[in-house]
MOPAC internal coordinates of N, CA, C and O (Angstrom, degrees):
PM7 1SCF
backbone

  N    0.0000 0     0.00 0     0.00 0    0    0    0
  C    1.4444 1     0.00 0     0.00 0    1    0    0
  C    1.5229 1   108.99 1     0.00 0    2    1    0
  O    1.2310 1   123.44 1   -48.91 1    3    2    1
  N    1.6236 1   111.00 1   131.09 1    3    2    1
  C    1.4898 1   101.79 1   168.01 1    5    3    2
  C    1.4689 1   145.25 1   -53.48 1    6    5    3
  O    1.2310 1   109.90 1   -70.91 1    7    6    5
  N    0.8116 1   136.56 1   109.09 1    7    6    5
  C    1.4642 1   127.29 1   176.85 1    9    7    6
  C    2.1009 1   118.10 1   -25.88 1   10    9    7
  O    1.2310 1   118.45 1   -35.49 1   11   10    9
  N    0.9529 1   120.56 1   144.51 1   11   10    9
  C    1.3773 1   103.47 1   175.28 1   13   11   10
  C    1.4521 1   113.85 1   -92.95 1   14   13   11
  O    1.2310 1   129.87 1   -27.22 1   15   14   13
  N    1.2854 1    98.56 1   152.78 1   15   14   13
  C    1.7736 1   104.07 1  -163.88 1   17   15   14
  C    1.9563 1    94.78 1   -89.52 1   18   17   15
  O    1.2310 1   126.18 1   -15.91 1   19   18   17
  N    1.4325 1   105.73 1   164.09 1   19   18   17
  C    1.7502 1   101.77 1   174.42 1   21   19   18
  C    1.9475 1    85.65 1   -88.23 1   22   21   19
  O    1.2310 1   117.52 1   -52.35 1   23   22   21
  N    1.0046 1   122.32 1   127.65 1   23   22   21
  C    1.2358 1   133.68 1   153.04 1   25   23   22
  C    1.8826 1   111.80 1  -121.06 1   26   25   23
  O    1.2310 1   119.80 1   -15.42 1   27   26   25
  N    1.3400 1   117.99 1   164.58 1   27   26   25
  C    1.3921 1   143.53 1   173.31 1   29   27   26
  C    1.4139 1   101.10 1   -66.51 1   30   29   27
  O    1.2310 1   128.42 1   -27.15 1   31   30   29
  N    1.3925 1   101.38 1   152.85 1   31   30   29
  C    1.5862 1   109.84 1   159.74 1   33   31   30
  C    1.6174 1   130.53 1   -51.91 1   34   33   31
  O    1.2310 1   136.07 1   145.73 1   35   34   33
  N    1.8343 1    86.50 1   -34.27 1   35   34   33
  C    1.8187 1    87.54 1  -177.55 1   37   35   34
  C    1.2325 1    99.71 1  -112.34 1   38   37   35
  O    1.2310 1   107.69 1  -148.14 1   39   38   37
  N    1.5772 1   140.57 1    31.86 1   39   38   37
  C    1.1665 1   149.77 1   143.39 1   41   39   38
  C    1.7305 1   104.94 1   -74.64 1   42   41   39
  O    1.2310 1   119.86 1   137.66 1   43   42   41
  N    1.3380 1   117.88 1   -42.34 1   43   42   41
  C    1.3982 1   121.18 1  -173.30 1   45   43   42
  C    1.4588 1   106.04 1   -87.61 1   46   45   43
  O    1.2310 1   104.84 1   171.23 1   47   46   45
  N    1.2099 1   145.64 1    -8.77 1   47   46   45
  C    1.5237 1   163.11 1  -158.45 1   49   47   46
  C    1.5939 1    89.29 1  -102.46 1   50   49   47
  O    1.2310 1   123.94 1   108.75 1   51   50   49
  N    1.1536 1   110.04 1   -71.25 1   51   50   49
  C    1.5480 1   105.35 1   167.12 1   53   51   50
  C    1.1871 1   141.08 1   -31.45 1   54   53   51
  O    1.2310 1   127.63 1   114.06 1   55   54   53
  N    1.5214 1   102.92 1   -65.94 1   55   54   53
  C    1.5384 1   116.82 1   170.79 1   57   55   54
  C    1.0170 1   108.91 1   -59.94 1   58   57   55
  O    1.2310 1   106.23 1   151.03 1   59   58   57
  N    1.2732 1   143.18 1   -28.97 1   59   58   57
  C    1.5774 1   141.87 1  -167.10 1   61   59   58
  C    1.6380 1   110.02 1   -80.31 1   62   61   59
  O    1.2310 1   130.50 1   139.52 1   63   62   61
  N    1.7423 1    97.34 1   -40.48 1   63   62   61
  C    1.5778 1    97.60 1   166.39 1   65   63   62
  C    1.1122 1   115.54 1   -64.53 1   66   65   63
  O    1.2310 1   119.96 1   123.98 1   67   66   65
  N    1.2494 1   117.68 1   -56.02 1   67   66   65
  C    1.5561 1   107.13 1   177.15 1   69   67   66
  C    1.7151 1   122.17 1   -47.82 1   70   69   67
  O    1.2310 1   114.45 1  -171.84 1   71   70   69
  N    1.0244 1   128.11 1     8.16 1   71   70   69
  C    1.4059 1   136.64 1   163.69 1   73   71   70
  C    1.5036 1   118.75 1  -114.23 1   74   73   71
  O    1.2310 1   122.36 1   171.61 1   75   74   73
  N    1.4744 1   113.09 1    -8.39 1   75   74   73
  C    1.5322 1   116.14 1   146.30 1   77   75   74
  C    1.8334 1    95.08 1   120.51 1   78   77   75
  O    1.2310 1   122.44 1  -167.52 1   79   78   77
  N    1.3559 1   112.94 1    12.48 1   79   78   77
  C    1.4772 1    89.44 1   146.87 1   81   79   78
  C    1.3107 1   132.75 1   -87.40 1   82   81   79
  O    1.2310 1   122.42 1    13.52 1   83   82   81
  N    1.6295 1   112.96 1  -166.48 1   83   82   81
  C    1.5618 1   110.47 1  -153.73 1   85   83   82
  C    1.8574 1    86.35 1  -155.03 1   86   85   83
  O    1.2310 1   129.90 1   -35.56 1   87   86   85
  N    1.5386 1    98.51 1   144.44 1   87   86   85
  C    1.3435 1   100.88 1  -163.68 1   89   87   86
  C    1.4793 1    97.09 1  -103.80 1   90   89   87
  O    1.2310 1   121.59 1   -59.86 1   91   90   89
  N    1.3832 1   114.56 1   120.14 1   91   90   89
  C    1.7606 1   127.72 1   178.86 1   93   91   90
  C    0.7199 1   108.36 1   -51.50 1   94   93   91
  O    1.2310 1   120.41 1    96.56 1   95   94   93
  N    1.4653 1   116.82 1   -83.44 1   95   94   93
  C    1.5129 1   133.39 1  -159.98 1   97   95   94
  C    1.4490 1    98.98 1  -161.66 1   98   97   95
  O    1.2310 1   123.52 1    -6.11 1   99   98   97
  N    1.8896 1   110.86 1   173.89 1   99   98   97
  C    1.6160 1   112.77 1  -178.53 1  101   99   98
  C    1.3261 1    84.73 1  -150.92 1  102  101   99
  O    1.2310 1   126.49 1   -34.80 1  103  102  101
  N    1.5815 1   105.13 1   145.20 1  103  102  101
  C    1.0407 1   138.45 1   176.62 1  105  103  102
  C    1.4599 1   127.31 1  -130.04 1  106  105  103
  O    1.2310 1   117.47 1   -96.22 1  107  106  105
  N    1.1611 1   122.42 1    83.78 1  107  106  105
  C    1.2183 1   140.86 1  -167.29 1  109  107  106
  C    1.5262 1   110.53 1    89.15 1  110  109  107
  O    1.2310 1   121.37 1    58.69 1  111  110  109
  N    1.6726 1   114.99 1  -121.31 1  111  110  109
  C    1.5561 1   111.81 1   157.72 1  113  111  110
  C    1.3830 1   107.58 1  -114.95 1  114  113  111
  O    1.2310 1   119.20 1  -125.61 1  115  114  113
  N    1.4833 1   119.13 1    54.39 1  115  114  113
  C    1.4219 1   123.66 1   147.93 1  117  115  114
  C    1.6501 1    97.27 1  -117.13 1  118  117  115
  O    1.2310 1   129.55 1   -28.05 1  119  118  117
  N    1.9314 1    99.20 1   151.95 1  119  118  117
  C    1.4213 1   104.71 1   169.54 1  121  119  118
  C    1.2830 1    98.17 1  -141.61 1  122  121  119
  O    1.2310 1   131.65 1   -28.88 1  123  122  121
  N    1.6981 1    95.12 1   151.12 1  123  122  121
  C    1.5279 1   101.87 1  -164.11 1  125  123  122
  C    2.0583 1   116.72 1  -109.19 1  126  125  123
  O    1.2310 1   118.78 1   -62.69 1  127  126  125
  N    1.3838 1   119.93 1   117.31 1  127  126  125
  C    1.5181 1   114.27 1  -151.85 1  129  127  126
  C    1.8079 1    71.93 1   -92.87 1  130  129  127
  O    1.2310 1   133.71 1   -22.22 1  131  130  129
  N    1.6305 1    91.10 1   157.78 1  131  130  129
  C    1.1223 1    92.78 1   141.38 1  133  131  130
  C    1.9388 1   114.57 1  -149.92 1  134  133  131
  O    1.2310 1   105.60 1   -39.74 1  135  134  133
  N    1.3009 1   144.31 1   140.26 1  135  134  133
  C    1.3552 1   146.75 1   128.37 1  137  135  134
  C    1.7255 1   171.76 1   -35.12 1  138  137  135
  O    1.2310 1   115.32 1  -130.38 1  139  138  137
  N    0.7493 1   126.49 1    49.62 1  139  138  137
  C    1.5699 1   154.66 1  -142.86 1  141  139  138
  C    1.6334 1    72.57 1   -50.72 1  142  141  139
  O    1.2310 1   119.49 1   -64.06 1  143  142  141
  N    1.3514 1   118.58 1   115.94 1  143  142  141
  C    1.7099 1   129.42 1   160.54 1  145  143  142
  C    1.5954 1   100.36 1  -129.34 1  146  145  143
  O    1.2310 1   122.72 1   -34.36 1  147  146  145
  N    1.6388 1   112.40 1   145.64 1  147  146  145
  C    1.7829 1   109.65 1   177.25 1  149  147  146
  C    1.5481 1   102.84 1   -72.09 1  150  149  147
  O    1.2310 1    97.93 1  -118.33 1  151  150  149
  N    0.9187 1   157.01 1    61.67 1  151  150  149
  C    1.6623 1   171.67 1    86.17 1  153  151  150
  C    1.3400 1   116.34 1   -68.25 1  154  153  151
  O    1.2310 1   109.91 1   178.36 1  155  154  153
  N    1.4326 1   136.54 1    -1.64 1  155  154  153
  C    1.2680 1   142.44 1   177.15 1  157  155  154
  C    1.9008 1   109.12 1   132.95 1  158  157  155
  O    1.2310 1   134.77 1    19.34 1  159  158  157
  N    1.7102 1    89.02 1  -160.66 1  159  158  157
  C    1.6025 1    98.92 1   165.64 1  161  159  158
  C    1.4710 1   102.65 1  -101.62 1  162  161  159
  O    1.2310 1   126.26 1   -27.36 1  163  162  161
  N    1.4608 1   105.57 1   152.64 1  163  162  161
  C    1.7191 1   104.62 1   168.16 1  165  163  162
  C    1.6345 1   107.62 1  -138.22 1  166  165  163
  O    1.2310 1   128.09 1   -57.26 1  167  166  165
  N    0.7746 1   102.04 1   122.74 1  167  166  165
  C    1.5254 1   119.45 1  -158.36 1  169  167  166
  C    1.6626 1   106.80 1  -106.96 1  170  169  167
  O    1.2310 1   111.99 1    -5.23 1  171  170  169
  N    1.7379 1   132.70 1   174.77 1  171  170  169
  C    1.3855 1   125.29 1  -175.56 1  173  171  170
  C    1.4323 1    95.39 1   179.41 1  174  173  171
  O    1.2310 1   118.17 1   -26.85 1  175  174  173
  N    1.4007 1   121.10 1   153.15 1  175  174  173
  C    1.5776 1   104.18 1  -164.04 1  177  175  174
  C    1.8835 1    71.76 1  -133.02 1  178  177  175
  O    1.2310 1   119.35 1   -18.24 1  179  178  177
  N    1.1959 1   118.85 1   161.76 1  179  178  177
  C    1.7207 1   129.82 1  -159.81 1  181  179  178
  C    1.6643 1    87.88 1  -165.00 1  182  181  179
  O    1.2310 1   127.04 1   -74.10 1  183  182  181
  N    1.4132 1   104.05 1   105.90 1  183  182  181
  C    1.4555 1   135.83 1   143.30 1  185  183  182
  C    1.7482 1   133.08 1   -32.92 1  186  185  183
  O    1.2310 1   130.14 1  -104.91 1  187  186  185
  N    1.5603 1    98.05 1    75.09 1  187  186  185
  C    1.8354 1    83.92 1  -159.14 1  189  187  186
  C    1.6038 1   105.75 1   -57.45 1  190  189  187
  O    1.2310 1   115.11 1   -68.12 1  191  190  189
  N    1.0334 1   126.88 1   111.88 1  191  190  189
  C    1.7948 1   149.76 1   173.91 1  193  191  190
  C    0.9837 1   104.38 1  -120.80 1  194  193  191
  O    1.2310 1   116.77 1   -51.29 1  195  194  193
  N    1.6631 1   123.75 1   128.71 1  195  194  193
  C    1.0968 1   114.81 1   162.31 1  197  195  194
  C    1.4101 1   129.45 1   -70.07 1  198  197  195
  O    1.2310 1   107.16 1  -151.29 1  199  198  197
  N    1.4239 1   141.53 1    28.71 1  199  198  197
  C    1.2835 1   129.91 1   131.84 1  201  199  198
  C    1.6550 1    93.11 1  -150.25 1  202  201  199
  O    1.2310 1   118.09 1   -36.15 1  203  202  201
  N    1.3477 1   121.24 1   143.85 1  203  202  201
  C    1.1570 1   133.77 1   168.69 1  205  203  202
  C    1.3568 1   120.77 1   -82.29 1  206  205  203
  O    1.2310 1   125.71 1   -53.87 1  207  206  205
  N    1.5501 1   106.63 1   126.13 1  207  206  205
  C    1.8931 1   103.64 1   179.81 1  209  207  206
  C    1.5772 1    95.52 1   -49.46 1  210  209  207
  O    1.2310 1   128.62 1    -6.07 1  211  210  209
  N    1.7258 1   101.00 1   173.93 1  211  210  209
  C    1.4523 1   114.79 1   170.52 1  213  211  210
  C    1.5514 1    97.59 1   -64.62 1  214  213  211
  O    1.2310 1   121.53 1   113.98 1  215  214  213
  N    1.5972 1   114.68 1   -66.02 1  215  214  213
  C    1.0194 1   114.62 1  -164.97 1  217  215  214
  C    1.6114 1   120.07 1   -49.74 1  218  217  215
  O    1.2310 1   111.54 1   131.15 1  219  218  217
  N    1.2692 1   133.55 1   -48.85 1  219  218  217
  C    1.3057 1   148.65 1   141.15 1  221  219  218
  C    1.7810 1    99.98 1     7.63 1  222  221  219
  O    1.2310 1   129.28 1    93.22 1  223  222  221
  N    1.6452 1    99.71 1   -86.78 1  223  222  221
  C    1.2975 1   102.19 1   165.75 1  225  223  222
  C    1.4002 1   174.50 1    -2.92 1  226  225  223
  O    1.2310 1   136.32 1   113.14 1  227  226  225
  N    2.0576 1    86.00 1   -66.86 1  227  226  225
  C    0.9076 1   118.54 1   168.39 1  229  227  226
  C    1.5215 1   124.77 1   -90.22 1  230  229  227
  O    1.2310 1   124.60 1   156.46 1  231  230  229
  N    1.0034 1   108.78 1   -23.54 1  231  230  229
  C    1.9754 1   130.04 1   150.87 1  233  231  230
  C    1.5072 1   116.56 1   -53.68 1  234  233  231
  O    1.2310 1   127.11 1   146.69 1  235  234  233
  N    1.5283 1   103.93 1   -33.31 1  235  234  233
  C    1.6914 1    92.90 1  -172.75 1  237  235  234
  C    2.0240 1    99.34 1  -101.99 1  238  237  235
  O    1.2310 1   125.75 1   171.07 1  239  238  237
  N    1.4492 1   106.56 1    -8.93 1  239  238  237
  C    1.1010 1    91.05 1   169.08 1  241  239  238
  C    1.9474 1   125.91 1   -82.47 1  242  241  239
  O    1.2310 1   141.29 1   165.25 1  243  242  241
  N    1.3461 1    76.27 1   -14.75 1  243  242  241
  C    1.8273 1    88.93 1  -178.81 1  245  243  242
  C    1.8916 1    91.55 1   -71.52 1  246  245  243
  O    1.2310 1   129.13 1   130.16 1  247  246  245
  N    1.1529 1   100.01 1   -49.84 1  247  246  245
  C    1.6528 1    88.20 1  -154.94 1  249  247  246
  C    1.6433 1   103.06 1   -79.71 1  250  249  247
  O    1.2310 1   124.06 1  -162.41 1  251  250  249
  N    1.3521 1   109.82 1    17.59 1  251  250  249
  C    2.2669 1   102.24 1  -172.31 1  253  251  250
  C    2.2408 1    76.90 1  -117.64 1  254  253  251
  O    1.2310 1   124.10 1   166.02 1  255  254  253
  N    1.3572 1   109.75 1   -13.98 1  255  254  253
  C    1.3122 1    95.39 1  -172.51 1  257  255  254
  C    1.3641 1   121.74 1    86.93 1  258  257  255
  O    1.2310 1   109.43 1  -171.00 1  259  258  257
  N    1.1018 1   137.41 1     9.00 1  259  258  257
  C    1.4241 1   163.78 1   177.74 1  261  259  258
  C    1.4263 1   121.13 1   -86.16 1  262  261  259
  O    1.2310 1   120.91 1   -60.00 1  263  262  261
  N    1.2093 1   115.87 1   120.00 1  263  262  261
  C    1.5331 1   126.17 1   171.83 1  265  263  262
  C    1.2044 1   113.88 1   -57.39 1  266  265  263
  O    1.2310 1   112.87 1   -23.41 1  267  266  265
  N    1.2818 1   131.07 1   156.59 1  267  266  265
  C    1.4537 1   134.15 1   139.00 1  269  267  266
  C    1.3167 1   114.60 1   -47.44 1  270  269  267
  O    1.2310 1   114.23 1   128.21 1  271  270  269
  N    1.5027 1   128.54 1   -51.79 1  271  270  269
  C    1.2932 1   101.46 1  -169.86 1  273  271  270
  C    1.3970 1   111.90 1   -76.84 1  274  273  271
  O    1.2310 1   120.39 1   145.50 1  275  274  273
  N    1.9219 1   116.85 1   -34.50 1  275  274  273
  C    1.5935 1   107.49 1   170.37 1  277  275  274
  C    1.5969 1   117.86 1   -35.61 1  278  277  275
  O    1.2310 1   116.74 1   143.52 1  279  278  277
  N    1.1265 1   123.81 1   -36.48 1  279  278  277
  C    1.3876 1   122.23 1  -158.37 1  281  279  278
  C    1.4810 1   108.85 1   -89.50 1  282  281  279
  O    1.2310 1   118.08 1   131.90 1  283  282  281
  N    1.5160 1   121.27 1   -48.10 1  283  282  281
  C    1.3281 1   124.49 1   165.38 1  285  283  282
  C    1.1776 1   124.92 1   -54.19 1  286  285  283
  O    1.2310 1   113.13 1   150.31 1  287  286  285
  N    1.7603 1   130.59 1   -29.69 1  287  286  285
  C    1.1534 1   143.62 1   168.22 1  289  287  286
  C    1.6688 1    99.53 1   -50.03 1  290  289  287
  O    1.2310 1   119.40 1   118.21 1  291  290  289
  N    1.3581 1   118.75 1   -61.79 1  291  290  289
  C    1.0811 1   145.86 1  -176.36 1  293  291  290
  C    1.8144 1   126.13 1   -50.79 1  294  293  291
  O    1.2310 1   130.08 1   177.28 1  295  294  293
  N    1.3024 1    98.17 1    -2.72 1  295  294  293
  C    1.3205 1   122.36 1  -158.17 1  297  295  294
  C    1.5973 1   100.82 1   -76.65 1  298  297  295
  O    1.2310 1   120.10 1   180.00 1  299  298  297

């Protein structure tokens, strides 16, 4: 498994689109993705910071359903 890279909030907003989410709405400097998958929607709200903890990260990849390597590929 890849290691996770330090990327930005809107470095990860990106990559996430590029895997087919879609940005709802933003509320303050959080923005909220969300995903149309046949198991439901899965949604993840990403903190624009200019660099995101690992852990940060690795929380929003659990909850969008996303691999490490999908996302680093994606980079």
């Amino acid at each position: 498994m890849p290691k996770l890279p330090r990327v930005s909030g809107e470095r990860a907003i990106r990559a996430l689109e590029g895997l087919g989410f879609v940005r709802v709405r933003q509320h303050g400097s959080h923005v909220v993705l969300r995903k149309q998958m046949p198991e439901g929607d899965v949604g993840c709200v990403i903190p624009l910071h200019r660099e995101l903890a690992v852990g940060t990260l690795s929380g929003i990849l659990k909850l969008a359903k996303v691999t490490t390597k999908e996302f680093v590929e994606n980079l």
